[in-house]
Backbone and ligand atoms as CSV (ligand in chain L), in Angstrom:
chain,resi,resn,atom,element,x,y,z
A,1,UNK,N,N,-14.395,-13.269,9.463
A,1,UNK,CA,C,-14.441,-11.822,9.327
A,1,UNK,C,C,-14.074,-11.435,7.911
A,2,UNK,N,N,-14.718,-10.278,7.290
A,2,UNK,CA,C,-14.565,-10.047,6.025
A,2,UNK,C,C,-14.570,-8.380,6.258
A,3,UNK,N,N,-13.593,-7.982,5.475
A,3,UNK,CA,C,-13.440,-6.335,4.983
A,3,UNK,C,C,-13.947,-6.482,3.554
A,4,UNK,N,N,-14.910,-5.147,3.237
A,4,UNK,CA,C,-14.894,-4.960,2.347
A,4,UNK,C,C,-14.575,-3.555,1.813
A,5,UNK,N,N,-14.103,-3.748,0.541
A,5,UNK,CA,C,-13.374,-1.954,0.137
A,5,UNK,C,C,-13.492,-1.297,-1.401
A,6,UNK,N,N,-14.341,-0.094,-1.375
A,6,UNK,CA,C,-14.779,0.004,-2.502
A,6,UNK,C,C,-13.951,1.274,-2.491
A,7,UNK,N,N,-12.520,0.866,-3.433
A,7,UNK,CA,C,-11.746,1.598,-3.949
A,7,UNK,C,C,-11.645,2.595,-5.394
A,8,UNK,N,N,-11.476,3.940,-5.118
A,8,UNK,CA,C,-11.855,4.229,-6.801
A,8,UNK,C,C,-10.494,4.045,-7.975
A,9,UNK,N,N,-10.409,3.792,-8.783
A,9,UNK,CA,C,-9.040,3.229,-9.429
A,9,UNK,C,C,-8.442,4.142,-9.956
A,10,UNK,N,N,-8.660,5.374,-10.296
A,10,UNK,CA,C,-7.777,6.126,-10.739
A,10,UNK,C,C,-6.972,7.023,-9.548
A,11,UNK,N,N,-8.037,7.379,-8.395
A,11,UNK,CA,C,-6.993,8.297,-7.449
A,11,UNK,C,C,-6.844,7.380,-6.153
A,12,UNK,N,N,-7.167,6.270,-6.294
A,12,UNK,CA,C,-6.923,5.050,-4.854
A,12,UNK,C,C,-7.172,5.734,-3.960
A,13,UNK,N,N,-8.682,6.032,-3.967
A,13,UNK,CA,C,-9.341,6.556,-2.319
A,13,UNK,C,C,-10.135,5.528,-1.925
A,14,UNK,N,N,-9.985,5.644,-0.823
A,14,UNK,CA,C,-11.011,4.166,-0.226
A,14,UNK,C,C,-12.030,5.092,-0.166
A,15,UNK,N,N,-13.325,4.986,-0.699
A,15,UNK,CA,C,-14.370,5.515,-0.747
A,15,UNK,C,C,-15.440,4.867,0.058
A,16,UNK,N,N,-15.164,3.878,0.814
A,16,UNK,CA,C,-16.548,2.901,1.670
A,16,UNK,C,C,-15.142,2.020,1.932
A,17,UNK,N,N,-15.665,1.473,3.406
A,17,UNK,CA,C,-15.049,0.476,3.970
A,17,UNK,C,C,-15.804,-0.457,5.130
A,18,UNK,N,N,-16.003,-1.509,4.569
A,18,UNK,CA,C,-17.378,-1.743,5.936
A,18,UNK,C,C,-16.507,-3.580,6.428
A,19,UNK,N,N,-17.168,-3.870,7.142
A,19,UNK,CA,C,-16.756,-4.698,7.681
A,19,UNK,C,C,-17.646,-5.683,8.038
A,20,UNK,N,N,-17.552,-7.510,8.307
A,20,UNK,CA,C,-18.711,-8.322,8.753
A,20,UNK,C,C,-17.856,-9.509,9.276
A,21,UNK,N,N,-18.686,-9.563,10.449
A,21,UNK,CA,C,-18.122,-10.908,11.351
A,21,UNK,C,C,-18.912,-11.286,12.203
A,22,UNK,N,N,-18.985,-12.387,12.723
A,22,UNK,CA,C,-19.298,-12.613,13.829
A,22,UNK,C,C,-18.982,-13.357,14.831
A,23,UNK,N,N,-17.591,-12.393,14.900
A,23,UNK,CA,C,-16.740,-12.382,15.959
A,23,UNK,C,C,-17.307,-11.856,17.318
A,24,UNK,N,N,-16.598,-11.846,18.334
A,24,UNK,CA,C,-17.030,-10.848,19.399
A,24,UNK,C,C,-16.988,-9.456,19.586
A,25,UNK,N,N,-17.216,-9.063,20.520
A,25,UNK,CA,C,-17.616,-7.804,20.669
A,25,UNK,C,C,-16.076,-6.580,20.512
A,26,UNK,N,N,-14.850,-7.372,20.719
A,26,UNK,CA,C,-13.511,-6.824,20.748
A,26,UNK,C,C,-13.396,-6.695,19.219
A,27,UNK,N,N,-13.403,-7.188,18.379
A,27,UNK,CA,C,-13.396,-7.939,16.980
A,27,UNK,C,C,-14.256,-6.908,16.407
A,28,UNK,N,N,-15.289,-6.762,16.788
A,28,UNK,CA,C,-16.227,-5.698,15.836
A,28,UNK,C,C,-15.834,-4.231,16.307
A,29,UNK,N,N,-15.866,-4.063,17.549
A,29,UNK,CA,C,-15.046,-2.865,18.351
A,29,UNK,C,C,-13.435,-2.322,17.315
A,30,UNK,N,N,-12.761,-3.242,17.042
A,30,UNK,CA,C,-11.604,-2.959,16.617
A,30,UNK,C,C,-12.160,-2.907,14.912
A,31,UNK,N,N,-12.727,-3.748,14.172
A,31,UNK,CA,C,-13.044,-3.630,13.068
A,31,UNK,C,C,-13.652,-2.121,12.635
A,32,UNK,N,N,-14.498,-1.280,13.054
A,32,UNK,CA,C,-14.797,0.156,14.003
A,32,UNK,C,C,-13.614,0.742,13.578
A,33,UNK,N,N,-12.914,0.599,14.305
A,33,UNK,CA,C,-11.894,1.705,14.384
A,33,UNK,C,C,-11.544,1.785,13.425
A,34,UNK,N,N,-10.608,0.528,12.634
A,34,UNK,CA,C,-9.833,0.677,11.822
A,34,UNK,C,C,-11.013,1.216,10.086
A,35,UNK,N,N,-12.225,0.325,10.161
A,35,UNK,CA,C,-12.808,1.056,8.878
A,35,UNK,C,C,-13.209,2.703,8.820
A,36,UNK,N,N,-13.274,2.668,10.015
A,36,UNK,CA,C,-13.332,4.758,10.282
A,36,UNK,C,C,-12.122,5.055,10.009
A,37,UNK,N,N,-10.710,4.520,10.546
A,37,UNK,CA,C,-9.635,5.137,10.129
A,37,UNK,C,C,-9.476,5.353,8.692
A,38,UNK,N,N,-9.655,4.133,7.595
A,38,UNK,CA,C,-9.005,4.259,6.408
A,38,UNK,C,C,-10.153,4.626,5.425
A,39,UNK,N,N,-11.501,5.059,5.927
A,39,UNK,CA,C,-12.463,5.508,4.580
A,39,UNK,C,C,-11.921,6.895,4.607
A,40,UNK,N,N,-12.046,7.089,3.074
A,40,UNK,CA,C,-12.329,8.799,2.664
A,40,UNK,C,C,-10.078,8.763,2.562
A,41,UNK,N,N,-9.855,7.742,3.146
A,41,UNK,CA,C,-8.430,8.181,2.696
A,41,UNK,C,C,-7.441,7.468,1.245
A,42,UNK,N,N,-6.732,8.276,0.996
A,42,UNK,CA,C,-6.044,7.390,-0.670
A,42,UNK,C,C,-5.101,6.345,0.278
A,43,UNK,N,N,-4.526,5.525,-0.733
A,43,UNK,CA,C,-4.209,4.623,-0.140
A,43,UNK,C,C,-2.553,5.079,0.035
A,44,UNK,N,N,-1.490,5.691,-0.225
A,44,UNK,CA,C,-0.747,6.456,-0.215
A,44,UNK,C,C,-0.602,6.840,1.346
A,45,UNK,N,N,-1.451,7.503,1.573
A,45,UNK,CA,C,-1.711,7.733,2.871
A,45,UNK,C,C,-1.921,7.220,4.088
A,46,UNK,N,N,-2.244,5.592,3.834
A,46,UNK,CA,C,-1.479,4.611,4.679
A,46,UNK,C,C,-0.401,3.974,5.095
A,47,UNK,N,N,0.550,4.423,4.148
A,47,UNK,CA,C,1.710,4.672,4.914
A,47,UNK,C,C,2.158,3.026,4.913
A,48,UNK,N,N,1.652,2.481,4.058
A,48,UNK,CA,C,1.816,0.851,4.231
A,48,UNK,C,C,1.215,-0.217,5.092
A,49,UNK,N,N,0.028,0.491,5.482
A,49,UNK,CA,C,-0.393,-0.304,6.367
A,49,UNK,C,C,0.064,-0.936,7.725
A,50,UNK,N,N,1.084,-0.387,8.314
A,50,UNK,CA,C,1.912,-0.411,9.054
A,50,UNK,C,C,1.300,-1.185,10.450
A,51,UNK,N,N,1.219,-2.283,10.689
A,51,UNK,CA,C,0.619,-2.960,11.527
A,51,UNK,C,C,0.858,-2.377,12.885
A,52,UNK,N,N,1.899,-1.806,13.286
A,52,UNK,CA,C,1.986,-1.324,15.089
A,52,UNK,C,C,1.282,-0.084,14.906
A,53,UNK,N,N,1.018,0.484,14.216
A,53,UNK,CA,C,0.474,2.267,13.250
A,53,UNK,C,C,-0.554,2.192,13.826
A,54,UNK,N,N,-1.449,0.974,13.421
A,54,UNK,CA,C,-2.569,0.499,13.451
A,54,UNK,C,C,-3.291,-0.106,14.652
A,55,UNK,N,N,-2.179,-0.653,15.325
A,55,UNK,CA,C,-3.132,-1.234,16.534
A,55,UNK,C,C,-2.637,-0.374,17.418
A,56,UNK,N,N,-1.935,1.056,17.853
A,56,UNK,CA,C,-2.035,1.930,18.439
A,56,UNK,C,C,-3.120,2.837,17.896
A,57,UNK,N,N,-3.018,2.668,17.014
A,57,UNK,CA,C,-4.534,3.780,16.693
A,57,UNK,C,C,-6.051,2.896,17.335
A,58,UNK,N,N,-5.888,1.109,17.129
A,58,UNK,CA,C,-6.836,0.817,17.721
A,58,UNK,C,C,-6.990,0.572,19.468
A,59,UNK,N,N,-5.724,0.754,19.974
A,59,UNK,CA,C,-5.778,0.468,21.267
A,59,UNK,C,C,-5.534,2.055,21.963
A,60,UNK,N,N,-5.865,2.902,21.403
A,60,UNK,CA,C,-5.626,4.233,21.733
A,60,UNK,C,C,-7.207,4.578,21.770
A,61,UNK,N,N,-8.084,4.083,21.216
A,61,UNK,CA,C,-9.124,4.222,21.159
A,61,UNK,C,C,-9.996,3.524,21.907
A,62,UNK,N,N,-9.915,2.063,22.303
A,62,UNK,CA,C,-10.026,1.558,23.028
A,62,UNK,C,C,-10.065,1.071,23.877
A,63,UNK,N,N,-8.568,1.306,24.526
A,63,UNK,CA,C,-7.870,0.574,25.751
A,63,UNK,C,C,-6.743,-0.547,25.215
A,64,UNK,N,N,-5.661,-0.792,26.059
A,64,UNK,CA,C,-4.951,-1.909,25.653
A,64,UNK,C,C,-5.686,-3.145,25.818
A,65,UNK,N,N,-5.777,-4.198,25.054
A,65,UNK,CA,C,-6.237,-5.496,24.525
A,65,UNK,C,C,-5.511,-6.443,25.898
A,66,UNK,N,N,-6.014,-6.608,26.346
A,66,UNK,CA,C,-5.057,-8.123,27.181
A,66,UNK,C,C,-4.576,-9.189,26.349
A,67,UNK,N,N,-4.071,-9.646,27.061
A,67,UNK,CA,C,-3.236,-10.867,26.664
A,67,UNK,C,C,-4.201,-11.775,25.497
A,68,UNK,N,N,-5.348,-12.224,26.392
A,68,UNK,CA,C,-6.148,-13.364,25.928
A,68,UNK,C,C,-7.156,-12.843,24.977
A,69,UNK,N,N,-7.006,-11.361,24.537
A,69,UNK,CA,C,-7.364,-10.604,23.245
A,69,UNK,C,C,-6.830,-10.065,22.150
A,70,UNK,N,N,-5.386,-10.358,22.659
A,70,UNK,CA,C,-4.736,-9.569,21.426
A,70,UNK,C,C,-5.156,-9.777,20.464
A,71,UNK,N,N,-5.281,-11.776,19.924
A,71,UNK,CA,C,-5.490,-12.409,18.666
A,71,UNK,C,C,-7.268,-11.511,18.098
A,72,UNK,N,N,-7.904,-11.152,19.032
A,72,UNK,CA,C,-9.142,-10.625,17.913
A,72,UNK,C,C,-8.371,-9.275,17.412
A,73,UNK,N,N,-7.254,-8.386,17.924
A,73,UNK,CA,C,-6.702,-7.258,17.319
A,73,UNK,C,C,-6.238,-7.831,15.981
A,74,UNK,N,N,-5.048,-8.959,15.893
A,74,UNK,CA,C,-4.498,-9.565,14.811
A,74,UNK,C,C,-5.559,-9.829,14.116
A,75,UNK,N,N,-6.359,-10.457,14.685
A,75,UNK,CA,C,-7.026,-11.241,13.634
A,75,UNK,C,C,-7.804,-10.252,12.423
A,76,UNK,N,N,-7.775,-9.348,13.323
A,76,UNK,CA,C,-8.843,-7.786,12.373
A,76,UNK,C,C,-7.647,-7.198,11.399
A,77,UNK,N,N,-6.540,-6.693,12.093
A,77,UNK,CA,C,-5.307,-6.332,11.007
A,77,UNK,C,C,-4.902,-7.243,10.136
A,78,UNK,N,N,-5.358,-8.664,10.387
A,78,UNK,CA,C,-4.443,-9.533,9.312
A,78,UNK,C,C,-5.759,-9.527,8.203
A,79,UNK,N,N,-7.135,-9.462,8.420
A,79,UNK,CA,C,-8.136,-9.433,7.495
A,79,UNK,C,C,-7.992,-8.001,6.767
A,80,UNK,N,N,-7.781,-6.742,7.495
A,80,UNK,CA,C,-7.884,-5.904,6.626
A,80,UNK,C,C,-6.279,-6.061,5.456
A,81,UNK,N,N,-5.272,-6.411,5.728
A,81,UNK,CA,C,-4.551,-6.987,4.935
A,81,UNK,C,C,-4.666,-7.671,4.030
A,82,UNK,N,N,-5.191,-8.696,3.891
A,82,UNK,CA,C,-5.507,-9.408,3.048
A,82,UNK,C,C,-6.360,-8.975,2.007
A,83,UNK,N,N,-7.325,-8.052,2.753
A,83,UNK,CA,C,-8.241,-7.159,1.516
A,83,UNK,C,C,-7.649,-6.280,0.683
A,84,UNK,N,N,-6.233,-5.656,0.779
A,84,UNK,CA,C,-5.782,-4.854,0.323
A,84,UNK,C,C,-4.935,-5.816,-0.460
A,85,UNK,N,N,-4.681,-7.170,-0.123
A,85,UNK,CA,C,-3.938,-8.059,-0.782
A,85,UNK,C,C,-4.872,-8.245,-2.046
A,86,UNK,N,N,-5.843,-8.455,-2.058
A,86,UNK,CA,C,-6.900,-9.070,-2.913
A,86,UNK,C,C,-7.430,-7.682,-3.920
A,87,UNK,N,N,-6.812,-6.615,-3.492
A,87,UNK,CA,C,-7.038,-5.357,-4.301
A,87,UNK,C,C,-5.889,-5.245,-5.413
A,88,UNK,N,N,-4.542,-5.831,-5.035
A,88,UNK,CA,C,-3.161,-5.564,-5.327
A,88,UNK,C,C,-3.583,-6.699,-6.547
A,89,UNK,N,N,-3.598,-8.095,-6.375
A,89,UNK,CA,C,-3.894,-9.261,-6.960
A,89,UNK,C,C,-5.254,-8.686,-8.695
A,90,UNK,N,N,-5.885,-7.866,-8.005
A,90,UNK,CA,C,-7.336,-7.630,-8.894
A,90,UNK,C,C,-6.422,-6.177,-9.592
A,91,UNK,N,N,-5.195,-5.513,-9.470
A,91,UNK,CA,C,-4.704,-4.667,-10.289
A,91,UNK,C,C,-3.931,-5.795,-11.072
A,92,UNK,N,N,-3.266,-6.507,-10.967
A,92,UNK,CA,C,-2.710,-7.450,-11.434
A,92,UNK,C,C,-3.163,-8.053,-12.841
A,93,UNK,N,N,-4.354,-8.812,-12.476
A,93,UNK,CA,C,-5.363,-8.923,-13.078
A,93,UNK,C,C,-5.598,-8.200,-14.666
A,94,UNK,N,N,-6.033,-6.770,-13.904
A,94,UNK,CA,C,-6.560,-5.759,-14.940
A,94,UNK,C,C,-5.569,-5.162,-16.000
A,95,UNK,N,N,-4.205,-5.580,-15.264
A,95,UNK,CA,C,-3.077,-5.216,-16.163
A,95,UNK,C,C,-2.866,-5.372,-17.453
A,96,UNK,N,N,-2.693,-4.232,-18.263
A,96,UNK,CA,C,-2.239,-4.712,-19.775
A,96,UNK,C,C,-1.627,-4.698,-20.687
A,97,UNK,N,N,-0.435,-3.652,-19.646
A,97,UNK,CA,C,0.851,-3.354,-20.613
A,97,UNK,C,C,1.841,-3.864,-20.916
A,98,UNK,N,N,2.792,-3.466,-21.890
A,98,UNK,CA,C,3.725,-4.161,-22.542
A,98,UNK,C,C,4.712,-4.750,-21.193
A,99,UNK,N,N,5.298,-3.720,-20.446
A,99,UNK,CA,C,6.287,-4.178,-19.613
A,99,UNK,C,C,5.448,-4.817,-18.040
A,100,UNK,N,N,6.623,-4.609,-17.075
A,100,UNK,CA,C,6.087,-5.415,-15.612
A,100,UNK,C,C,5.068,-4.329,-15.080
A,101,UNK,N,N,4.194,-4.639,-14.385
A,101,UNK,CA,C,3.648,-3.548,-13.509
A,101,UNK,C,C,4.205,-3.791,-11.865
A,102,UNK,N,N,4.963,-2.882,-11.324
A,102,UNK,CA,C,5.730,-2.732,-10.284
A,102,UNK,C,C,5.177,-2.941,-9.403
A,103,UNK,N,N,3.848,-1.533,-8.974
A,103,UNK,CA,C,3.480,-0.922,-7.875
A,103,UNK,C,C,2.154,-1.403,-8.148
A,104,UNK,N,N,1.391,-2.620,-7.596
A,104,UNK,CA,C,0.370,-2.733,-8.035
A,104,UNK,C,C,-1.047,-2.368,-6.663
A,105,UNK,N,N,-0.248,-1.385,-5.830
A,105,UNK,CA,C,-0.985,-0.426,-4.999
A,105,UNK,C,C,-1.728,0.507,-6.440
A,106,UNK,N,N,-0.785,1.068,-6.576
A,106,UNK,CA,C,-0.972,2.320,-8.116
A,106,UNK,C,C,-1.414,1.710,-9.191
A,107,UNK,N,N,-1.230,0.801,-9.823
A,107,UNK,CA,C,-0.922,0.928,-10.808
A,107,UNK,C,C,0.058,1.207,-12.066
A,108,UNK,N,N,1.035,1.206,-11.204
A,108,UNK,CA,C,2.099,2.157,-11.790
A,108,UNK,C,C,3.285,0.296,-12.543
A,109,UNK,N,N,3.492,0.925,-13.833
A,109,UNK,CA,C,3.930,0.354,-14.661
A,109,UNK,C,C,5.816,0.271,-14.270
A,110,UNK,N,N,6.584,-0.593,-15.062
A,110,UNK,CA,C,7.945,-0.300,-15.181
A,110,UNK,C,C,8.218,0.743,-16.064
A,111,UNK,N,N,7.713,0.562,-17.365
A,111,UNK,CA,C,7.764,1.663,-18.323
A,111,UNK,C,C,7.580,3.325,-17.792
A,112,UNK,N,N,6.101,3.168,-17.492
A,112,UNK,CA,C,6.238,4.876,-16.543
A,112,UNK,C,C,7.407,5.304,-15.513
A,113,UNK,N,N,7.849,3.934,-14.565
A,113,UNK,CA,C,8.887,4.645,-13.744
A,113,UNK,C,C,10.248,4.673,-14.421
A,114,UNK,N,N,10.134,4.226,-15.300
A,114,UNK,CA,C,11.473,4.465,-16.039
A,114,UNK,C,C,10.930,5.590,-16.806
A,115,UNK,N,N,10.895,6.184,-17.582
A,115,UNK,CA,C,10.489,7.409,-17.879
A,115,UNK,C,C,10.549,8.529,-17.142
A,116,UNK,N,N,9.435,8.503,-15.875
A,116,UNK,CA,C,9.715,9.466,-14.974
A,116,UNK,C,C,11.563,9.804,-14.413
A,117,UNK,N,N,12.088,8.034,-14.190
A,117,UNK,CA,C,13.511,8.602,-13.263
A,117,UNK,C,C,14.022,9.538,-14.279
A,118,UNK,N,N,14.105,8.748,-16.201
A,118,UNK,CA,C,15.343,9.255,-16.973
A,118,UNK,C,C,14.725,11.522,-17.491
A,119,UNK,N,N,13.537,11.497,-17.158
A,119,UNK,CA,C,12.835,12.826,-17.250
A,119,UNK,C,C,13.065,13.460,-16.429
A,120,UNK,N,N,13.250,13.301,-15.832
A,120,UNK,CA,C,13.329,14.281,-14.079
A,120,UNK,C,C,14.407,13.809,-13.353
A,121,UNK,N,N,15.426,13.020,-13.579
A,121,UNK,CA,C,16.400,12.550,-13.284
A,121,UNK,C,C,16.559,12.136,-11.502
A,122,UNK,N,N,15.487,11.341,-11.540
A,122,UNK,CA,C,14.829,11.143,-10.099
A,122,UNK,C,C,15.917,9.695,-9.528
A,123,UNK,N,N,16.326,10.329,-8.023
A,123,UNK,CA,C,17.709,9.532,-7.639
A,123,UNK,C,C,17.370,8.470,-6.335
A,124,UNK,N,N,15.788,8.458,-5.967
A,124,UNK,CA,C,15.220,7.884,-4.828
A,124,UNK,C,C,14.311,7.185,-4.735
A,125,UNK,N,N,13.840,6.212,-3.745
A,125,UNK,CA,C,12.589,5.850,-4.349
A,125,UNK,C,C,11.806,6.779,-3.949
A,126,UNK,N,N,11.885,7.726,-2.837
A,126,UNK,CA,C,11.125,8.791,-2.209
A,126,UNK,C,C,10.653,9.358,-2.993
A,127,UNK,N,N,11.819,10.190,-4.254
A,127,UNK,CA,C,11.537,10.934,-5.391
A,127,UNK,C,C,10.446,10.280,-6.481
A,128,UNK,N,N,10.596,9.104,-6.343
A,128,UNK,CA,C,9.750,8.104,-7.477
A,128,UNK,C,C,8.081,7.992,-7.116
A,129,UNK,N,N,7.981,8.178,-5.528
A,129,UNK,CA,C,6.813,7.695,-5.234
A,129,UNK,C,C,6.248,8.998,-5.279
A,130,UNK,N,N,7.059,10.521,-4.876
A,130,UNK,CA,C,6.459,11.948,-5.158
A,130,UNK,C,C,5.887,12.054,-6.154
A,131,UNK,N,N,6.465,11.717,-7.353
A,131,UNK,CA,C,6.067,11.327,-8.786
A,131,UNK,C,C,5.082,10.921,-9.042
A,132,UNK,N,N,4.443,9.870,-8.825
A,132,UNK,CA,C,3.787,8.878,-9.345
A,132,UNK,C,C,3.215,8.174,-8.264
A,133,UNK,N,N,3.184,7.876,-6.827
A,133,UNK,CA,C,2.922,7.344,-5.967
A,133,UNK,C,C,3.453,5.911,-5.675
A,134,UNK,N,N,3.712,5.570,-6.830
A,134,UNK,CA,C,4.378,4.253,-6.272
A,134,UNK,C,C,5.293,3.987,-5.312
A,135,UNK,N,N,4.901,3.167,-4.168
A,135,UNK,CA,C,5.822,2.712,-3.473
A,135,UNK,C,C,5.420,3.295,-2.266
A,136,UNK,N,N,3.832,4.316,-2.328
A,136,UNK,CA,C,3.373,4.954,-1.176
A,136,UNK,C,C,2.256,4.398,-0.581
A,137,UNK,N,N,2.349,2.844,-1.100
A,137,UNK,CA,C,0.776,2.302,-0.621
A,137,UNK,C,C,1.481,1.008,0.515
A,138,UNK,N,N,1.283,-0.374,0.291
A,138,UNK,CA,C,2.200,-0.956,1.397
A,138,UNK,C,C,3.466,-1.038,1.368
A,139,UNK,N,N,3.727,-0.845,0.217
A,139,UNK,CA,C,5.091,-0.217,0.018
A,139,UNK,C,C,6.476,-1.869,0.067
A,140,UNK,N,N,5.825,-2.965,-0.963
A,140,UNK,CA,C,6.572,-4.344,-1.135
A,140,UNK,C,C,6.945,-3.885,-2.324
A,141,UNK,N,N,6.737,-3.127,-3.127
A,141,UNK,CA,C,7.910,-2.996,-4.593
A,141,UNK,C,C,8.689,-1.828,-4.732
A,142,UNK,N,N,8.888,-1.037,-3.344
A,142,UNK,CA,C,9.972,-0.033,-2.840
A,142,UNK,C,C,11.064,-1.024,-3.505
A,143,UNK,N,N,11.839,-2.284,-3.101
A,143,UNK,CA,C,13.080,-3.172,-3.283
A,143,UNK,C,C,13.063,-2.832,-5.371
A,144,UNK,N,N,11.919,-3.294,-5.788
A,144,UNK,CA,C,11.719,-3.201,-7.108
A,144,UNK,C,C,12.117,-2.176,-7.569
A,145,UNK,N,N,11.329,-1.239,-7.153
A,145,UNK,CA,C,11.110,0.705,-8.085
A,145,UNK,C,C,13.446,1.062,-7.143
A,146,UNK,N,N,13.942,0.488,-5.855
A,146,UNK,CA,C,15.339,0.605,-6.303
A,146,UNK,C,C,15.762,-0.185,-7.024
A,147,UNK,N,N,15.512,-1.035,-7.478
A,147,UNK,CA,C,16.601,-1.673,-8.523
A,147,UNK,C,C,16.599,-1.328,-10.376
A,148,UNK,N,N,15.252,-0.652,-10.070
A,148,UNK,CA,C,15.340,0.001,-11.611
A,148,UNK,C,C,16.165,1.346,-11.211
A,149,UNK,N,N,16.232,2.127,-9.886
A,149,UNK,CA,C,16.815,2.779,-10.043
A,149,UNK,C,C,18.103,2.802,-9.769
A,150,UNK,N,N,18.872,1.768,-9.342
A,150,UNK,CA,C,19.603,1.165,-9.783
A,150,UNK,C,C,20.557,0.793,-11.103
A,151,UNK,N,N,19.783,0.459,-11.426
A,151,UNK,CA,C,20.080,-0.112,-12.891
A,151,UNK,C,C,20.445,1.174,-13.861
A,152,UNK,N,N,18.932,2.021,-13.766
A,152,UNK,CA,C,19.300,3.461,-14.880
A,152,UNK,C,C,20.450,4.216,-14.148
A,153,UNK,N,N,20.752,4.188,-12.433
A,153,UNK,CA,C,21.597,5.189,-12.326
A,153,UNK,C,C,23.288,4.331,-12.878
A,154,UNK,N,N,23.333,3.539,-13.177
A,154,UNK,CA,C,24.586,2.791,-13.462
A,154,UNK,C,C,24.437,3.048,-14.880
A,155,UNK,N,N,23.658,3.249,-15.613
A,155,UNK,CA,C,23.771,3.753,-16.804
A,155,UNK,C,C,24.316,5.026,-17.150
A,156,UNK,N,N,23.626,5.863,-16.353
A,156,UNK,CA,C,24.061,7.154,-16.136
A,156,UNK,C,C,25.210,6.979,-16.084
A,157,UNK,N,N,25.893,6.604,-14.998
A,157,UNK,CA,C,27.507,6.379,-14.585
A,157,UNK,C,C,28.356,6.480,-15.953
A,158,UNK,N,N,28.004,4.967,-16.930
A,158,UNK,CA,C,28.235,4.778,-18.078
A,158,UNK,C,C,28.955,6.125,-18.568
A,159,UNK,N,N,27.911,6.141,-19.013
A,159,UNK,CA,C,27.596,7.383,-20.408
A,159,UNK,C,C,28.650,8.499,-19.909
A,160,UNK,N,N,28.633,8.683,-18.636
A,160,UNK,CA,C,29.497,9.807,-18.052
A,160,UNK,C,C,31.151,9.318,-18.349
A,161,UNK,N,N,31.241,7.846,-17.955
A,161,UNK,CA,C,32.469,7.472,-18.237
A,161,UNK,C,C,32.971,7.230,-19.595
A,162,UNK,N,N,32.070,7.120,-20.213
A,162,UNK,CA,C,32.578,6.643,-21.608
A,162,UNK,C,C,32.334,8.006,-22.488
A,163,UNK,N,N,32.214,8.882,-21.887
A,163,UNK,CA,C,31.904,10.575,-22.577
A,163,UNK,C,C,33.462,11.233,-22.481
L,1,FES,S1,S,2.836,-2.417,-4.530
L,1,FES,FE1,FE,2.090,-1.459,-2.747
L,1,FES,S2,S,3.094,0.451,-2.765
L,1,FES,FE2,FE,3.681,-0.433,-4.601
């Protein structure tokens, strides 16, 4: 089974999402659902891809999966995963700035989120991802985007103490 996803790179909308297998009829049924769910949406708006999110949206539509079907449900959520893995990997890739790139849902650099926290004096990652989106796509460098904020808010501390 293969997802495919033609993402646009500056506002991360899934603009086409199609799907190919030839799996069974549960497998293409569920593949269905989920590429209707996520076209036309930014990726932000998945919420991380949230695997139980997902197979209630596909078994809400369908019926519950039995036992001796679940694995074509997995097997469809773990492929569309991986495509979004292989999107994250291809920002990676394209990367070319001086510092780390964090959020490679976004795009979003270390340099920009440091900027944004010390500009707007942003205390969350919640606040960080309002910003800039990072950390609103599957959401694995949330741990990251806190430890820079982290780091600058102990600076802050600093400066206050030594003022
Ligand atoms: S890397 Fe996916 S949300 Fe940041």
């Amino acid at each position: 089974m293969r997802f495919t996803l033609q993402i646009e790179i500056e506002t991360k909308e899934i603009i086409e999402a199609k799907y190919q297998t030839n799996g069974c009829g549960y497998l293409i049924a569920s593949a269905d659902v989920l590429a209707e769910e996520i076209a036309g949406k930014k990726l932000f708006e998945l919420h991380g891809l949230d695997k139980n999110v997902l197979q209630t949206k596909i078994e809400t539509e369908l019926g519950e999966f039995s036992e001796h079907r679940k694995h074509c449900l997995q097997l469809c959520l773990e492929t569309l995963q991986n495509a979004f893995a292989d999107f994250r990997a291809f920002q990676i890739e394209e990367f070319s700035g001086e510092k780390a790139l964090i959020c490679t849902c976004f795009g979003v650099s270390e340099e920009t989120i440091e900027k944004l926290v010390k500009t707007n004096l942003l205390e969350t990652v919640e606040e960080v991802t309002d910003a800039c989106n990072a950390g609103g796509g599957c959401g694995s460098c949330q741990p990251l985007i806190q430890e820079i904020l982290d780091v600058l808010n102990e600076k802050n501390y600093d400066i206050i103490e030594n003022s």
